[in-house]
C-alpha positions in Angstrom: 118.0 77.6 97.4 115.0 77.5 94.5 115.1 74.7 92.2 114.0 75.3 88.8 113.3 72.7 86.4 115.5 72.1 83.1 112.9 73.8 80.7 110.0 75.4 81.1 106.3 74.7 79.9 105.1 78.2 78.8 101.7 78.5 78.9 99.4 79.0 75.9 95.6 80.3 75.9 95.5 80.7 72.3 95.8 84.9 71.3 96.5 85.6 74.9 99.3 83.6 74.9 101.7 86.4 75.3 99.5 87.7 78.7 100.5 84.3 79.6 104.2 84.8 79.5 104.4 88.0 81.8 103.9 85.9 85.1 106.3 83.2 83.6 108.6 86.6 82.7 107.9 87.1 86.5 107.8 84.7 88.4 110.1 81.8 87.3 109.3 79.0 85.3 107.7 76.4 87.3 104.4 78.0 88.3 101.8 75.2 89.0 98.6 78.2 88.0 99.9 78.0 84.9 100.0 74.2 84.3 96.2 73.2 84.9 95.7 69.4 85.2 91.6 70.0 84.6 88.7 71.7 82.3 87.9 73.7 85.6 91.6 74.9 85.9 92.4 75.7 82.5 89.2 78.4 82.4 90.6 80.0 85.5 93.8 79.9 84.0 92.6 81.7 80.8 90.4 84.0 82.7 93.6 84.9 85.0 95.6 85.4 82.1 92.7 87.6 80.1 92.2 89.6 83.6 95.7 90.6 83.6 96.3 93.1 80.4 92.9 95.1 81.2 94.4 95.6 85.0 97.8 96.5 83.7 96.3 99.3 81.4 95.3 101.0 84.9 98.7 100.1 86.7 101.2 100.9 84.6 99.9 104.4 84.2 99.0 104.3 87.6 102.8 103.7 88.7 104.3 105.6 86.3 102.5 109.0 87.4 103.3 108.2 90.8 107.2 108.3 89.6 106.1 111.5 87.9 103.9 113.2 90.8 107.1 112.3 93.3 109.4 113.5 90.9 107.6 116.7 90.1 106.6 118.1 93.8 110.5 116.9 95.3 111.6 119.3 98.2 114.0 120.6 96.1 112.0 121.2 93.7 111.4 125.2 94.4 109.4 126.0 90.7 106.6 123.4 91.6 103.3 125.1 93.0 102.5 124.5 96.5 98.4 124.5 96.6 97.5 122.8 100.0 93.7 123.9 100.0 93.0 121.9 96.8 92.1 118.8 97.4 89.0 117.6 95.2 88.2 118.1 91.3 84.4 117.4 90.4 84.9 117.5 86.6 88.2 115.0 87.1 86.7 112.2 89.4 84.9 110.5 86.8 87.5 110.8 84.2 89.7 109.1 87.2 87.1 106.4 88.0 85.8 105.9 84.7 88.6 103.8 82.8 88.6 101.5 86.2 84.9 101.1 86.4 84.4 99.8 82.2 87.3 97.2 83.2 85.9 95.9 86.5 82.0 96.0 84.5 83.8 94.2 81.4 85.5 91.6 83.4 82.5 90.7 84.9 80.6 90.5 81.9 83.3 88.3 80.3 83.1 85.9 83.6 80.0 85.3 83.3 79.9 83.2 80.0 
């Protein structure tokens, strides 16, 4: 059985506060990440918490077309177009990796301050 303390201490990072609540949203309320006890901790903690809407702007979509693509191509689906040589789209691989590639550079940029 979990235990799970009387209140909860939501965390605050200023304007990202509310990326702060999604792991508390998650994950219960007594997450120890969240509560740093040092200057070290509470930068990781803000960094975690600014890390985590750019990432959810690629897998939410990410998820959602998945539920779409399984959706769309079902086996009973007879109106769907069945195209098994195409495999590869030169003009839509960088639009693909693009949106992933700014996050990962911006994230990196912003670490390094």
């Amino acid at each position: 059985m979990i235990r799970r303390p009387h209140h909860c201490k939501l965390p605050t990072a200023g304007r990202l506060a509310p990326l702060g609540l999604l792991p508390v949203l998650l994950g219960g309320c007594n997450m120890v990440v969240m509560n740093p006890m040092g200057d070290v901790a509470l930068q990781q903690r803000n960094l975690f918490t600014f890390a985590t809407g750019p990432m959810l702007l690629i897998v939410i979509p990410v998820i959602a077309l998945v539920d779409i693509l399984a959706w769309r191509y079902r086996a009973t689906n007879t109106a769907a177009q069945y195209e098994p040589e195409w495999d590869h789209s030169t003009q839509l691989e960088p639009i693909i990796w693009a949106a992933p590639l700014l996050i990962v550079i911006w994230l990196s940029l912003r670490s390094l301050r």
